[in-house]
N, C-alpha and C positions, 0 to 999 in steps of 0.2 A: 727757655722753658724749664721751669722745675722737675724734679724727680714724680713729685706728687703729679701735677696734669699730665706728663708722658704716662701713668698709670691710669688716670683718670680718661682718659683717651683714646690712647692708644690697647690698652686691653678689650672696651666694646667692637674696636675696629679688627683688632683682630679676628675676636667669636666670628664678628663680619665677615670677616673673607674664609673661617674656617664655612659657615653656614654656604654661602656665594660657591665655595670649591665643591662643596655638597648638590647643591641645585645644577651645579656643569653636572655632575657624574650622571645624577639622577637621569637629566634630560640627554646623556649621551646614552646610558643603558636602556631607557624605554625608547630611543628611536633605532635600537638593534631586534631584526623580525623575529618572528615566532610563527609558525604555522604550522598547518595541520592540524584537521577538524580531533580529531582523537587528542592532539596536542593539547588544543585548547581549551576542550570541556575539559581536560583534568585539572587543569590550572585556573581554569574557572569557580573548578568546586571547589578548590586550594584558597583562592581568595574570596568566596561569598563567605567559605567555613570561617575561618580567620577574621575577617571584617567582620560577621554577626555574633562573633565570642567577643571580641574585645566591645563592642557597642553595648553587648548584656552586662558587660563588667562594668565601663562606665557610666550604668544607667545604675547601678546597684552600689559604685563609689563615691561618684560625684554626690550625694545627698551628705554622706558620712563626711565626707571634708571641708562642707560647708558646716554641718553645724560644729564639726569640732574648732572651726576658723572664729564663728561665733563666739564662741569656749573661750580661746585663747585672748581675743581685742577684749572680751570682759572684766578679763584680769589686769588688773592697774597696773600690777608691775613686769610684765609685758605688752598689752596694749595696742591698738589698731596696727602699725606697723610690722609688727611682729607676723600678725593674722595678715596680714596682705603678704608678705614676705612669705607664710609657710602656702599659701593659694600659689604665689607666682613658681615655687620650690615644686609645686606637684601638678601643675598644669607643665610646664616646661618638662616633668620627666611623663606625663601622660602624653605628649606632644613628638617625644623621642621613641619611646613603644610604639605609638600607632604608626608613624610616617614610616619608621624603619621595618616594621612590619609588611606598612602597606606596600615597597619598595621588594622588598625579599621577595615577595610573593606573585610579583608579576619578573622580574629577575631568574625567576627558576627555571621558566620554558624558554626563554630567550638563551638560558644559558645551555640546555639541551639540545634547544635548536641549533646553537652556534658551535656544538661538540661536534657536529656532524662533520665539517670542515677540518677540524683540528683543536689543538691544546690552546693556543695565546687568544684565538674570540670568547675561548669558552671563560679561559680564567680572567678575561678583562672583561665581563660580564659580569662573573660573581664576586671575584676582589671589588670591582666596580661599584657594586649596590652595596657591599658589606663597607666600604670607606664611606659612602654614603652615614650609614648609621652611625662609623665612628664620627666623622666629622658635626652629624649633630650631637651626640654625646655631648661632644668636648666646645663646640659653639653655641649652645644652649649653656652649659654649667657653668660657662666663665663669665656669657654676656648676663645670665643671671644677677653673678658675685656682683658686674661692672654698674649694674644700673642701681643696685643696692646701695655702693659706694658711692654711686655718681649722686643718688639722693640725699646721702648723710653727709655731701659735700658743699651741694650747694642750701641744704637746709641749715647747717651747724657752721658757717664758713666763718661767720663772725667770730666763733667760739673756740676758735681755735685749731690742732691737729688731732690734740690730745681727744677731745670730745667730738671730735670727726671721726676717729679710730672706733671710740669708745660705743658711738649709737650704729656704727656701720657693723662691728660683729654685734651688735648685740640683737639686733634685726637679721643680722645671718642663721642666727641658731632656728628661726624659722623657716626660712628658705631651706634650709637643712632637715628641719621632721619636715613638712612639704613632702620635698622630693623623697628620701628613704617610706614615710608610709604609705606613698605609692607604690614605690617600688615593692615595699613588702607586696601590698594586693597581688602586683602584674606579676611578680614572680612565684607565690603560693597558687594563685588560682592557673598562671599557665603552667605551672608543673605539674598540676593537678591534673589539668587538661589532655597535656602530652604524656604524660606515662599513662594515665588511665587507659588511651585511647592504646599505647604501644606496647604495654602488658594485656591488655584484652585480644589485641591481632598478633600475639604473638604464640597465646596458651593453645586460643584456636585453630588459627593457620598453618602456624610450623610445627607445634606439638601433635595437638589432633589431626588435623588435614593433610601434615607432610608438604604444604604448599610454601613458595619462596618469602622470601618478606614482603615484598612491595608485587606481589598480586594482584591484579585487578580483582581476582573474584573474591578477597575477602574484603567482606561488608567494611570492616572500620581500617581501611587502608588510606582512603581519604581524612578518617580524624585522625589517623597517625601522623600524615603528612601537614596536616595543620598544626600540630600539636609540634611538629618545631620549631615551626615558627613565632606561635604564641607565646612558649615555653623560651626558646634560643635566641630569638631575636627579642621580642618587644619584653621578656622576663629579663634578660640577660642585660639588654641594654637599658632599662630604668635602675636595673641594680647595680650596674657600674655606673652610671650618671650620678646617683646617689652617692659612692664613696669617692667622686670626680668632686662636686662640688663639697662636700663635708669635710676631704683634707685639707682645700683651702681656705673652710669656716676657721677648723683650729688651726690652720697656722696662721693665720689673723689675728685671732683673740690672744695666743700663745705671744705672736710678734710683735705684736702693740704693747704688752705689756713688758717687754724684754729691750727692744731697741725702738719705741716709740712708730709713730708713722711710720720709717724708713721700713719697721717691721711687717708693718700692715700693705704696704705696697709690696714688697718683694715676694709675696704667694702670687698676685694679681700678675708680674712681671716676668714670671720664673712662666708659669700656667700659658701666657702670651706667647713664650720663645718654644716653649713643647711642641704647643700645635701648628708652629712652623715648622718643625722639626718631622714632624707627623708627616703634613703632607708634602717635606719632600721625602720623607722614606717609600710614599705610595708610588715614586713615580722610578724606584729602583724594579718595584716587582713585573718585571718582563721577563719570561721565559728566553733564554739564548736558544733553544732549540725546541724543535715540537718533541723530541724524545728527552729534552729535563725532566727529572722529576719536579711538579709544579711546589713541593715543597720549598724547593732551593730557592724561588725566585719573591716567595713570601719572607722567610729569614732572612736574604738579604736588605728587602725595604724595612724588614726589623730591625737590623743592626744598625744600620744607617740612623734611624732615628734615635737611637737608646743613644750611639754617643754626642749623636749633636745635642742631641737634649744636654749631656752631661758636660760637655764645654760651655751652654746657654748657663747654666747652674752655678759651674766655678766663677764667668763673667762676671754673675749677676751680683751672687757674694761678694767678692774682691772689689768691686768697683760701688756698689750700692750699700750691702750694710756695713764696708769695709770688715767683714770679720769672713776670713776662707772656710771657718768649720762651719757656716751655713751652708756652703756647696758640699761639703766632703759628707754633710748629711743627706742632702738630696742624692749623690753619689750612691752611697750607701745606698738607698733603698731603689736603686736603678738597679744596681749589682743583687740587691735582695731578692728585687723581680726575675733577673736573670736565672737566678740559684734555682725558686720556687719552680718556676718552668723547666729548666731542667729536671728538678725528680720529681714532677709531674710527670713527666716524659718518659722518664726510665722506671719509674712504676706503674704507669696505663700506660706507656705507646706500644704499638705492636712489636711483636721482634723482641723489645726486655724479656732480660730474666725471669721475672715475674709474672708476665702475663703469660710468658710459654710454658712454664711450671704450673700457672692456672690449668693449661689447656691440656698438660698432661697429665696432671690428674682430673680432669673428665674422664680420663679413659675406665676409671674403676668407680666412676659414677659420679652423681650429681653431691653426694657428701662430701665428698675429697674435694670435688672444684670450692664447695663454698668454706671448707676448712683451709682450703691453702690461700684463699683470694680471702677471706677474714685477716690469716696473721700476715699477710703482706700489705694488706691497709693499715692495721694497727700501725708497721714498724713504719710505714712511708709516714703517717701520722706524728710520731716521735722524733725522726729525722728531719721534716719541715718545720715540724716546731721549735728543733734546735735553730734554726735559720732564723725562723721569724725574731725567736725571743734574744736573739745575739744581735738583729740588725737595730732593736728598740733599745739595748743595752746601748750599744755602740752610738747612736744619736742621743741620750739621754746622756750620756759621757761629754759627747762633745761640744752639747750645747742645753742640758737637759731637757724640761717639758716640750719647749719649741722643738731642739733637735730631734724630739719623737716625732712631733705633726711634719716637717723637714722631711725624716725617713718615708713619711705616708707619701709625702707631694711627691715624693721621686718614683716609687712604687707606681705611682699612676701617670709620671711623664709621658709615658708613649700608649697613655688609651685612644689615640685618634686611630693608628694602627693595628693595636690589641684586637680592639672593636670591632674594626675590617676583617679581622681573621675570626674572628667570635662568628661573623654573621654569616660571610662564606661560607662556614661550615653547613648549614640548614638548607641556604641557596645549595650546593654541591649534592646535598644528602638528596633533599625533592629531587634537583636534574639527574639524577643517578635514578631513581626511583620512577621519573619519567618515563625515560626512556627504555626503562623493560616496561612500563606499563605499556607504551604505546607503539615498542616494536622498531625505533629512529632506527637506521640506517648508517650505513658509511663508518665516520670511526667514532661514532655518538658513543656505542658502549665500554671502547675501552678509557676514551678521553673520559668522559663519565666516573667512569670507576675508578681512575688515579685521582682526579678530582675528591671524589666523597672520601676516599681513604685519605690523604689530605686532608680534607675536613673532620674526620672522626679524631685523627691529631692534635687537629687547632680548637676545636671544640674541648678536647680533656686538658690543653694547656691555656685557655682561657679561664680554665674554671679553677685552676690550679690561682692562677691572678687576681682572679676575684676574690677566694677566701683570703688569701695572703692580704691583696689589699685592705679587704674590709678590717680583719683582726688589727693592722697597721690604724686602719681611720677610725676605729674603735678606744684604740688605744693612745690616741689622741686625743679622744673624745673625752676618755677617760679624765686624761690630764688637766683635759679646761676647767671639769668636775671640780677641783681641788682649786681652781684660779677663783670657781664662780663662789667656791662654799667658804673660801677661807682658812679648810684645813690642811695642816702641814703632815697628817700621818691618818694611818687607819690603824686601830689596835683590837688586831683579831683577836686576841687575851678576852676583848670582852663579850659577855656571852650574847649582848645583841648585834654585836658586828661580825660575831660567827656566823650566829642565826640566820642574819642575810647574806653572807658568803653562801652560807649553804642552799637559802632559797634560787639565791643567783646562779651557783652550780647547778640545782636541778632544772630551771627554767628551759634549758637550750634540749632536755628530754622527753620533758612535756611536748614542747612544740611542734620537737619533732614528730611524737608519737602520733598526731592528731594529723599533721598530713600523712603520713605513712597509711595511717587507716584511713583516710580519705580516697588513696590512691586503689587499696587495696578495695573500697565501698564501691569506687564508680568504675573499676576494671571488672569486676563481678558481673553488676550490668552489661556491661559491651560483651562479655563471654557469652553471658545466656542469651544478648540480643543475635552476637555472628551465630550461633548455634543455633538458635530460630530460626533467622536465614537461610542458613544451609537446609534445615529439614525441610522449609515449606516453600522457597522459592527454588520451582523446579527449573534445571539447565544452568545454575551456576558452576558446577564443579566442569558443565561441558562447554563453557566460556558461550552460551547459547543466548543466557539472560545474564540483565548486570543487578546487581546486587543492590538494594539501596542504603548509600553511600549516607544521607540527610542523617535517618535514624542515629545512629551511631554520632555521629557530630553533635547532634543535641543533647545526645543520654552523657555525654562529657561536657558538654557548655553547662548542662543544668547540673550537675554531681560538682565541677570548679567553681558556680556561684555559689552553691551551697554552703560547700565548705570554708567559704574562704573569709564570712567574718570574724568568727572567734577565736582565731587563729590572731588576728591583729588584737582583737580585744584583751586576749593573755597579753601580748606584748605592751599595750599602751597602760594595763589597769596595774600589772607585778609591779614598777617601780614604787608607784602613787603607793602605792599599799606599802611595799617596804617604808617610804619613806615616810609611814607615820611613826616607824621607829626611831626617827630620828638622820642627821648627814650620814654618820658614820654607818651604822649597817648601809643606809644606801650605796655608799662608797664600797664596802664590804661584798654587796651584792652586786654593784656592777662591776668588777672586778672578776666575781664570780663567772658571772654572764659571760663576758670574753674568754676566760679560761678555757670552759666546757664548750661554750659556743665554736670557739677555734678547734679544739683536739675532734667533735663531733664532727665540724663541714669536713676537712679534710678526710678523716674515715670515710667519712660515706662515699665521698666526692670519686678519692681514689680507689678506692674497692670498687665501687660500681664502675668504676671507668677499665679498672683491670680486668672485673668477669665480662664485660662486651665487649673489650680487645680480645681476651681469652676464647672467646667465641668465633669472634671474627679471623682469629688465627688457624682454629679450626675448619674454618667455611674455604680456606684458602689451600685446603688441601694436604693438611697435618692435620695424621693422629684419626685419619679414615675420612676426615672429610665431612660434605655437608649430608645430611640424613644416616649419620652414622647412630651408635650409641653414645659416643665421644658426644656428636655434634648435643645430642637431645641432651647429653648432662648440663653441657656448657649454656643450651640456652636456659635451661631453670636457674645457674646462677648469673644470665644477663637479666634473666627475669626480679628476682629479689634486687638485683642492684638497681636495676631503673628506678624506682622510686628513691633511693638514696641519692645517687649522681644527680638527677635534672630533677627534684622535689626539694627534698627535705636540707638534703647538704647546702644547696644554692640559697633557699629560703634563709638561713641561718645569716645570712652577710648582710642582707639589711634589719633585720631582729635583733643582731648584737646590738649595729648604730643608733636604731630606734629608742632602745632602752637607755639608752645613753642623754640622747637629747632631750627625752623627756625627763629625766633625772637633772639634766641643765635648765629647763624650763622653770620647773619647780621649787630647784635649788633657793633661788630667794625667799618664797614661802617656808620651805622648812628649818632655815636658818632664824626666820623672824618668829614665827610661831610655835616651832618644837626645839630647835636648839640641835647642838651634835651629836 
């Protein structure tokens, strides 16, 4: 059997047993108990809130993706194919939001319940459902690519490899806006959602009230609790699905036209041997002891997979495109991913320099927290983007355009795992959250609480991977730009290729601006509604009466649909518009777009990740502790960061790739009709 049908093959088979590994977990995690009536109305309200947010949203997306599918089969030189391709690209990432959602959210009480007992039911609970999500991630976005391939193989077989290559990306760039302008939606509208809902219970509760976070008696404690999972899981995971399947787009189009088919298989073959890699890292994370920290036992199933990935990589090279610097570029961006996460780490983890120099300037107030947690994001800003922009040198050195898309594939080698610890985090956060709410027993609150600390970890160094990666799939994306348009250069000299640099620069501030105020629109709401509450529903503050939890869920369901169309509509209509100026400013402008888009997610990402460590270092008994004057500075600047960290900054990774594909979309019309 050839190279080609082991690709042809063998990559749907695997999505297969990634998807199959997924359905074991799921059906091991929901036959672990849950009980207790207090238990399970909360977890109840967790999953009705959750389920009827994401149902509002697909009642209010789904119309917009059909007719823009419409849109695209109209156009002759894309064409029905294309439009089935970007439907199956954004059903498949609405398919990984919801399940992995819907999973999270019945996984939180199970995982409370099982804290009771000890550390390893609790953490094979939550690792358990968060592998779940990753394994759909990375079994949807391959089997995607596979069936794409598998149609332009047996439709064009006649015709050769060349034009088997040639219709299989070019129907990818579909499946690619697809999945990204979903992802846009699920991660604007659930960022929207979760911070709204977690700056409204935070102004009122812990500011005004002096009451703890996860309180029962403040009204929007249940939409904070949802609002992770909206926001962390089904936001988090269409948005890395997104840059999962679009490294693979361009390193297809990039490999096809550099070492022919052999090119175009080796992303499909490389992506195959990851998510084996993946899930045998999951099967490293076993605590050796109930007093590990459950951190250690996460890194280890990470390590594990990053280097097998990285031997799968040199194999594939050496033996399939016979050239090694295709591994040493996947390499590279495995060791990229590493870097990024580390100064993630050591700029938001608790315990850094950085976040404890947050914390103690709180002590002289809430301006000194947000002046020192300002210039420690900027420089963490500057420092990653030394990384980034050295790891796209270094693949463009050693294999140019393709060895950029090469760096991305490797960047995202190990999302079957990443994933896992992305979702963790929200499972740990609710079970944490539980169990003060509902008073568990035994060692629920300390296993609990090493848990969510853990997770507040993996949560700010997944996030750290996700801009890394997007800027990397961006800047890929970039490159195919240049394959699809013909040009060999961009010359900023001229003043309409400035003009669009600059619009492209401003682009990623606009957008932000507009969720930022979204956040700030629908938190306003929840403050006056828990403030209603408190005044007129008597015996709340004496735990006598419960609060209504529904209100508040809705006043953020309805404030995140709101917001959340023209936020895409700037995204999809900027390029179209540049690009009546012509390739070049477009080229210009998306250029732009990555630039600012990168330097912004990171700022925000790691600043708001710093002043809620910075907080949280507080809350642990430095610097006076919790209800100090320390403490109250530090939450106003966890307060301004929330909507930066899980809004604005996360939003930004599928907006850059957005702009991009549509800029690929178009690219032949503006070549035929306006020229360079």
């Amino acid at each position: 059997m050839d190279i080609q049908l082991i690709a042809l093959y063998g990559a749907p088979l695997t999505a297969l047993i990634a998807l199959a590994y997924g359905y074991f977990l799921s059906r091991r995690v929901l036959a672990m108990p849950a009980r207790g009536t207090s238990l399970l109305e909360v977890a109840g309200a967790i999953a009705a809130g959750a389920t009827a947010y994401l149902k509002r949203q697909f009642t209010l997306v789904i119309p917009i993706m059909l007719v823009l599918a419409v849109v695209i089969a109209s156009l002759n030189s894309l064409g029905l194919g294309v439009a089935v391709a970007f439907l199956l690209g954004a059903g498949f990432s609405a398919i990984i939001g919801y399940l992995g959602m819907w999973l999270a959210v019945r996984a939180n009480s199970r995982t409370a319940y099982a804290a009771i007992t000890g550390l390893s039911p609790a953490l094979k609970a939550a690792f358990g459902a968060g592998t779940v999500n990753g394994m759909l991630v990375v079994g949807l976005g391959l089997l995607g690519v596979s069936l794409i391939y598998l149609w332009a193989y047996f439709s064009y077989q006649s015709q050769g490899p060349a034009v088997i290559a040639t219709q299989a990306t070019h129907v990818l760039i579909g499946y690619g806006f697809g999945a990204a302008l979903l992802a846009l939606f699920m991660r604007v509208g659930g960022g929207i959602f979760t911070k709204a809902a977690d700056v409204g219970a935070d102004l009122v509760g812990k500011i005004e009230a002096g009451i703890p976070e996860d309180d029962p008696r403040n009204p929007a404690v249940i939409a904070d609790n949802v609002g992770d999972n909206v926001g962390d899981c089904a936001g988090m995971a269409a948005d890395v699905f997104e840059s999962y399947a679009l490294t693979i787009v361009a390193a297809m189009i990039l490999g096809g036209s550099l070492f022919g088919l052999a090119g175009v298989v080796f992303p499909l073959l490389a992506r195959s041997g990851a998510i084996l890699t993946s899930i045998l890292g999951t099967f490293f994370v076993k605590p050796k002891s109930e007093s590990e920290d459950p951190l250690k036992p996460l890194i280890r199933g990470f390590i594990v997979s990053a280097f097998a990935a990285m031997v799968i990589f040199i194999l594939l090279a050496v033996y399939l495109l016979k050239e090694p610097r295709a591994g040493y570029a996947a390499v590279v961006g495995i060791l990229t991913m590493l870097a990024v996460l580390y100064l993630t780490k050591y700029y938001t983890g608790p315990g850094g320099k950085p976040v404890v120099s947050i914390a103690r300037a709180s002590e002289t107030g809430a301006g000194t927290n947000l002046i020192t947690g300002l210039a420690y994001g900027m420089e963490s800003t500057f420092i990653t983007a030394l990384v980034i922009a050295a790891s796209i040198v270094i693949g463009y050195l050693l294999l140019g355009f393709y060895g950029i898309s090469l760096v991305g594939m490797g960047m995202l080698a190990t999302t079957g795992i990443i994933m896992s610890l992305d979702t963790f985090g929200p499972i740990a956060d609710n079970a944490q959250g539980m169990v003060e709410m509902c008073g568990l027993k035994g060692k629920a609150g300390v296993v609990t609480a090493s848990l969510d600390a853990v997770g507040n970890t993996t949560k700010a160094l997944t996030k750290g991977f996700a801009v890394g990666s997007a800027a990397v799939a961006a800047s890929s994306l970039f490159a195919t730009y240049f394959e699809a348009t013909g040009l060999t250069h961009i010359d900023i000299a001229s003043p309409r290729v400035f003009a669009g640099l600059l619009i492209g620069t401003a682009l990623p501030f606009l957008f932000s601006s507009r969720l930022i105020g979204s956040v700030g629109r629908a938190a306003f709401q929840v403050v006056e509604e828990v403030r209603r509450q408190f005044k007129t529903i008597k015996g709340i503050m004496e735990g006598t009466a419960k609060p209504d939890y529904s209100r508040a869920v809705d006043i953020v369901t309805r404030a995140a649909q709101r917001e959340l169309v023209l936020p895409a509509l700037i995204v999809v209509l900027a390029p179209i518009l540049v690009g009546t100026l012509g390739a070049m400013p477009l080229g210009g402008f998306l250029g732009g777009v990555v630039a600012s888009g990168l330097m912004l997610a990171l700022f925000m990402c790691n600043t708001g990740g710093a002043w809620d460590n910075g907080k949280k270092y507080i809350e642990d008994g430095h610097f006076g502790g919790k209800g100090s004057p320390t403490h109250k500075a530090a939450v106003v600047g966890d307060t301004v960061g929330d909507p930066l960290k899980d809004t604005a900054g996360p939003a930004l990774n599928p907006m850059m790739k957005i702009v991009q594909i549509v800029a690929l979309l178009i690219a032949p019309l503006i070549i035929k009709f306006i020229g360079s």
